[in-house]
C-alpha positions as CSV (number, residue, x, y, z in Angstrom):
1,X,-121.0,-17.7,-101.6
2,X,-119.0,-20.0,-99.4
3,X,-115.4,-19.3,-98.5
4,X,-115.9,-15.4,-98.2
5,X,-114.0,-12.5,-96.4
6,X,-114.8,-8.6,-96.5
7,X,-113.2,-6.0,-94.6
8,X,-111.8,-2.5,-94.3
9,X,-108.5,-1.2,-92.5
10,X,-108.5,2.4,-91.5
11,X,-105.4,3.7,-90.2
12,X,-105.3,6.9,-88.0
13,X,-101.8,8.0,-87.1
14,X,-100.2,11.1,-84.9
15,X,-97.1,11.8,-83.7
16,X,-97.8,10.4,-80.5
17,X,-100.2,6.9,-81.5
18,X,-101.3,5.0,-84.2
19,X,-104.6,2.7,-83.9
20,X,-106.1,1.1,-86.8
21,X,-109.3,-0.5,-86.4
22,X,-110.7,-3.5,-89.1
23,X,-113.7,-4.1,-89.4
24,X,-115.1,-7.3,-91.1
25,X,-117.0,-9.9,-91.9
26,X,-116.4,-13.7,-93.1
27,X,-118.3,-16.7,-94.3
28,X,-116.6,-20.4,-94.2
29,X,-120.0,-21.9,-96.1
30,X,-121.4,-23.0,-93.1
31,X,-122.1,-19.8,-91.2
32,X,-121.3,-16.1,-91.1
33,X,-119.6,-13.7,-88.5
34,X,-118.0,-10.4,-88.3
35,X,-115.2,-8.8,-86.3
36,X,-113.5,-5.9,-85.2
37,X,-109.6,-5.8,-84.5
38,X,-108.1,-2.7,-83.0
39,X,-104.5,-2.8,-83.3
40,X,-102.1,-0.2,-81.7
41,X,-98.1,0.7,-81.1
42,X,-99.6,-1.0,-77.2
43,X,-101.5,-4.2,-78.3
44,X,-104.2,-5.8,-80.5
45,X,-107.9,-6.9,-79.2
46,X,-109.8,-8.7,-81.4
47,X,-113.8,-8.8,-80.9
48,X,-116.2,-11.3,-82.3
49,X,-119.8,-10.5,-83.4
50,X,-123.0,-12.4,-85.1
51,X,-122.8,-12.2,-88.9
52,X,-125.8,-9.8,-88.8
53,X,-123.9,-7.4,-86.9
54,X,-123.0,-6.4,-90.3
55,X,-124.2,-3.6,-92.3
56,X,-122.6,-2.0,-95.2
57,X,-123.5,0.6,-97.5
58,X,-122.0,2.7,-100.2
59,X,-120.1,4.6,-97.9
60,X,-120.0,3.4,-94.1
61,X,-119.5,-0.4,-92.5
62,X,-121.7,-0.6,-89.5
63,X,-120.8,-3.3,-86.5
64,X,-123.9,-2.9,-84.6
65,X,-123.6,0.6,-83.4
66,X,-120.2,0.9,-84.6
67,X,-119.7,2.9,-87.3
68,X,-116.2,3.2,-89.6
69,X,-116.7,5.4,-93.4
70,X,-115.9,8.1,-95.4
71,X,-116.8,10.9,-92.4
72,X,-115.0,9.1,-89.7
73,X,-115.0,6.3,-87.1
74,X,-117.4,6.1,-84.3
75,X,-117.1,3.1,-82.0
76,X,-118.6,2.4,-78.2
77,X,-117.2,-1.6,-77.3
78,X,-117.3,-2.8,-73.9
79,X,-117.2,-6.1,-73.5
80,X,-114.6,-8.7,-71.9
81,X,-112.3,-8.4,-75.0
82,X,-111.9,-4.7,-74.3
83,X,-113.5,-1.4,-73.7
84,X,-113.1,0.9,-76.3
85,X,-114.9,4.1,-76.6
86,X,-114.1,6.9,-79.3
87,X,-115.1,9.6,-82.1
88,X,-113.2,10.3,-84.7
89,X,-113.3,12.6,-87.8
90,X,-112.1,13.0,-91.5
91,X,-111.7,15.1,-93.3
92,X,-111.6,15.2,-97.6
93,X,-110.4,11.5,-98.3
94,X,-107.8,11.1,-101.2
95,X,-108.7,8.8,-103.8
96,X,-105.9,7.2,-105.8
97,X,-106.2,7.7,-109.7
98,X,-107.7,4.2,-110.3
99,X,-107.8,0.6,-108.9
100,X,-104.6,-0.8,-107.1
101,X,-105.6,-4.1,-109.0
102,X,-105.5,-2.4,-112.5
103,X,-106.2,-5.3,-114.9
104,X,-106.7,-7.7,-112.1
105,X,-109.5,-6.2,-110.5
106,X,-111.8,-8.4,-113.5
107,X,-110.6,-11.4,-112.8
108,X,-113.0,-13.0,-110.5
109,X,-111.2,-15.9,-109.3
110,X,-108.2,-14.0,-107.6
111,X,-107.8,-15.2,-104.3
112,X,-107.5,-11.9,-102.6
113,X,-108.2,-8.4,-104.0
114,X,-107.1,-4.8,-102.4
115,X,-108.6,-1.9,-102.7
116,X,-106.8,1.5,-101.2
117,X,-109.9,3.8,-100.8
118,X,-108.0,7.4,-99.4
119,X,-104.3,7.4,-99.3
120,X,-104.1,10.3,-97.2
121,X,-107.0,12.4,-95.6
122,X,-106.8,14.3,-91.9
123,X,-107.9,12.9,-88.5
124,X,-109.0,14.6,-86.0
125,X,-110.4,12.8,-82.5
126,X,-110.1,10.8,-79.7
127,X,-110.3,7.1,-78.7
128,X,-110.4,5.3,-75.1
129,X,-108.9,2.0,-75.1
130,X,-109.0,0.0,-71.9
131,X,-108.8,3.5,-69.8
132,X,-105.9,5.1,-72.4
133,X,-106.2,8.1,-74.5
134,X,-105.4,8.0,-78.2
135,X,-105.7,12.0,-78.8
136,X,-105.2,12.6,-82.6
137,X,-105.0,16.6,-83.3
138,X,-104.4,17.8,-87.3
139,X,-103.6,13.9,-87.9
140,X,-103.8,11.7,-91.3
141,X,-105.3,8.4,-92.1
142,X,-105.2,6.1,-94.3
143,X,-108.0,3.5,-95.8
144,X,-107.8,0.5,-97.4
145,X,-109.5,-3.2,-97.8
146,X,-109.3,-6.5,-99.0
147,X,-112.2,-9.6,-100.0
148,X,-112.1,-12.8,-101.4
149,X,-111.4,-16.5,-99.9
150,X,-107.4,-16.1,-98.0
151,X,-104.8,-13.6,-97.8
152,X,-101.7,-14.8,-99.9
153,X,-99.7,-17.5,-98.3
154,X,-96.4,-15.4,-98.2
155,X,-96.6,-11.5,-98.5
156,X,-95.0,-8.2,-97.5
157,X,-97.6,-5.0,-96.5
158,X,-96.1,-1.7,-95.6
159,X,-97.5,1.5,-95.3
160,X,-96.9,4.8,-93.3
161,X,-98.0,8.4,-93.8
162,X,-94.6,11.2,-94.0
163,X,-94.4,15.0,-94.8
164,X,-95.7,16.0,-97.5
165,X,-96.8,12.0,-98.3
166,X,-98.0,8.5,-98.0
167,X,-96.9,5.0,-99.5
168,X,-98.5,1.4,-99.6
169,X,-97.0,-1.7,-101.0
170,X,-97.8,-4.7,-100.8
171,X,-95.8,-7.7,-102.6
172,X,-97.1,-11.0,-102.4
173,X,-97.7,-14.8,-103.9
174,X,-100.7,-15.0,-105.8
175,X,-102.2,-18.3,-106.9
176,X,-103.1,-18.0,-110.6
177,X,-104.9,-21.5,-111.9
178,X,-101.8,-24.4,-111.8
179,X,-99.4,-21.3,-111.6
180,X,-98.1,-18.9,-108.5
181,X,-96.4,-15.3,-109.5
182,X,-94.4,-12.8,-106.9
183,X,-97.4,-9.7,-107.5
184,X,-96.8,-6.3,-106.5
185,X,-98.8,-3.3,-105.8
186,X,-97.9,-0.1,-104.6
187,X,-98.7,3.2,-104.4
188,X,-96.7,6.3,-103.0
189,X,-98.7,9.9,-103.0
190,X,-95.9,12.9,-102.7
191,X,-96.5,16.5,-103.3
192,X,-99.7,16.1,-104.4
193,X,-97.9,13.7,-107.5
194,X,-99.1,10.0,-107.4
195,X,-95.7,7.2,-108.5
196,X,-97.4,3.9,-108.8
197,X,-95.7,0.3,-108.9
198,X,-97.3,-3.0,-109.9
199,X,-96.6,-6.3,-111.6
200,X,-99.2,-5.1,-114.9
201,X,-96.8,-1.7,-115.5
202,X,-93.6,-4.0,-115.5
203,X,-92.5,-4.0,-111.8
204,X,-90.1,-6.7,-110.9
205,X,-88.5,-7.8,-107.5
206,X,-84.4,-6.7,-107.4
207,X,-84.1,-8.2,-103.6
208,X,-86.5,-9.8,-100.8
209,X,-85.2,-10.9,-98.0
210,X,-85.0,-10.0,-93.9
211,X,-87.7,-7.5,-93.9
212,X,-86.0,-5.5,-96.9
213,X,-87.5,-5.5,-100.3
214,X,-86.4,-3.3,-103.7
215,X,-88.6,-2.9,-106.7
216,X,-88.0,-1.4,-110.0
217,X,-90.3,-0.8,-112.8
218,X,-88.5,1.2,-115.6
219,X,-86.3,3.9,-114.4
220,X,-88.2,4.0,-110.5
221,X,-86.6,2.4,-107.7
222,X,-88.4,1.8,-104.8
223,X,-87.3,0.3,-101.3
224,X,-88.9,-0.3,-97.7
225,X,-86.9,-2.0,-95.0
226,X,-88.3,-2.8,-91.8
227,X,-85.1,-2.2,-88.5
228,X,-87.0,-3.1,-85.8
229,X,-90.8,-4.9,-85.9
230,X,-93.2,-4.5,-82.7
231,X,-95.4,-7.3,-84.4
232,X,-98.9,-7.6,-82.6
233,X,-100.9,-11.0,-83.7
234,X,-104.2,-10.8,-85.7
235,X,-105.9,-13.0,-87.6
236,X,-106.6,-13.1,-91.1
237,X,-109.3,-15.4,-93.1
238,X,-107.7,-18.8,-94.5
239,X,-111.2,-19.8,-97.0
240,X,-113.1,-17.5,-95.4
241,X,-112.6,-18.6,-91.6
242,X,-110.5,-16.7,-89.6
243,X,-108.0,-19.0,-88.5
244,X,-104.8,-18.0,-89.4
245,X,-102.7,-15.9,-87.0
246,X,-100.5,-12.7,-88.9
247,X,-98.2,-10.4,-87.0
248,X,-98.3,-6.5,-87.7
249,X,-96.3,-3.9,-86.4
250,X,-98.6,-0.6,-86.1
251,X,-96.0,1.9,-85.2
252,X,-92.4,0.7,-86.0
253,X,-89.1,1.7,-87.6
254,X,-88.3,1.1,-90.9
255,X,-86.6,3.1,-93.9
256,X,-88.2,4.0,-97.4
257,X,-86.6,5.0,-100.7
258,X,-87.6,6.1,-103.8
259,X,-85.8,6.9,-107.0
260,X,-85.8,7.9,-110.3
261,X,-83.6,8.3,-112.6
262,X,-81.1,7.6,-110.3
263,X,-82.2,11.0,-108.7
264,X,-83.4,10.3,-104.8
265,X,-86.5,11.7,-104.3
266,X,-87.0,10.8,-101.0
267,X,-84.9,9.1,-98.7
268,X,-86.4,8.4,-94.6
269,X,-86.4,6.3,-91.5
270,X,-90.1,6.8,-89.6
271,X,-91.0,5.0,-86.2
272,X,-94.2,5.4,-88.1
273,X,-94.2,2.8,-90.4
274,X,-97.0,-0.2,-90.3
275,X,-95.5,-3.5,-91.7
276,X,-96.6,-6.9,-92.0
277,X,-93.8,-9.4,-93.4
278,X,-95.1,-12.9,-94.1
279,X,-92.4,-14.7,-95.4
280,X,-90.2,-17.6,-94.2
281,X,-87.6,-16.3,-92.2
């Protein structure tokens, strides 16, 4: 298949440090490679490998020795990119109820499709990046991934884990045949009570603009605002080659609501929050 990307994003955050670590491969149709970005609240290091570096099975990516699944991350780097040495744990991943793509997820021409594999699960661990400490004690994690040819030419991705919770969205252009639609997908796991939002169950954009977007599908209001970005560059796959350059903030402030019926159910500002925002300024 020519014009290919695969990859995972697994998010471990504490009170103290967030790393997330994504591992991946991608094929241009001429020849195949892999990767590993590490991205923190510090910095990002990206690290090139062969295409055959990559192993993947029903539960685990390996990156040579590298290993990031279901259990936990286990990666030993050292190279002129960076050294980074570490072991880290999970414990009982969440699962969300069903696909984030409801619908979508069988069409096979989408340009980009997510998955969100454990919303929230705990972290335990340490990693060793260029001589720092990334300590993570009773900690949560998040896991997600994407395939297909390119990420979306202008999107918004958010996520952060919060008491008692954790919340992706994503909202995003999406080439479909001649046409291009605004699609959302989010999900926000509270309580133990999943809320979802998405373009198939009627979600619809009320604003977009500086960082600050507001959803509502039916009587649910939903709205993430990023106050101050720390964005680190990364790149992401434009037809499989990974050319483009993205900025994410690991660990930065922003502000989440949710409501329904015109109830608040929660109501926060985190320097927690991970945020991407792809959009023309």
């Amino acid at each position: 298949m020519s014009g290919y990307f695969y990859g995972w994003y697994m998010k471990c955050q504490s009170k103290d440090s967030t790393v997330a670590f994504i591992s991946a491969r991608h094929k241009n149709g001429t020849s195949e490679t892999a990767s590993l970005q590490v991205i923190t609240e510090d910095g990002a290091w990206n690290i090139d490998m062969p295409g055959t570096a990559f192993k993947k099975d029903c539960a685990n990516i390996f990156l040579g020795k590298n290993r990031f699944g279901k259990n936990g991350i286990r990666v030993n780097i050292d190279n002129p990119e960076a050294r980074i040495k570490g072991k880290l744990d999970f414990g009982q991943i969440t699962p969300i109820k069903y696909d984030i793509m409801g619908p979508f997820a069988l069409i096979p021409f989408m340009e980009c499709r997510h998955y969100v594999f454990s919303i929230r699960h705990s972290v335990n661990g340490k990693v060793v990046i260029n001589g720092k400490n990334y300590v993570f004690e009773n900690a949560v994690g998040y896991w997600e991934g994407d395939s297909g040819r390119s990420f979306p030419k202008d999107y918004l991705w958010t996520h952060t884990c919060f008491s008692g919770g954790s919340l992706m969205l994503s909202v995003a252009d999406i080439p479909f045949g001649p046409l291009h639609f605004t699609g959302i997908i989010g999900v926000i796991y509270y309580n133990k009570k999943e809320y979802r939002f998405a373009t198939y169950l009627g979600a619809h954009i009320q604003e977009l603009r500086d960082g600050k977007v507001r959803i509502k599908q039916g009587n649910m209001v939903f709205e993430a605002h990023l106050l101050e970005s720390s964005g680190r560059a990364l790149n992401a796959p434009v037809g499989g080659s990974m050319i483009r350059t993205i900025h994410e903030s690991a660990s930065c402030k922003a502000s989440y609501k949710l409501r329904i019926k015109g109830k608040t159910v929660f109501s926060f500002k985190t320097n927690k929050a991970s945020f991407e925002y792809e959009y023309p300024s």
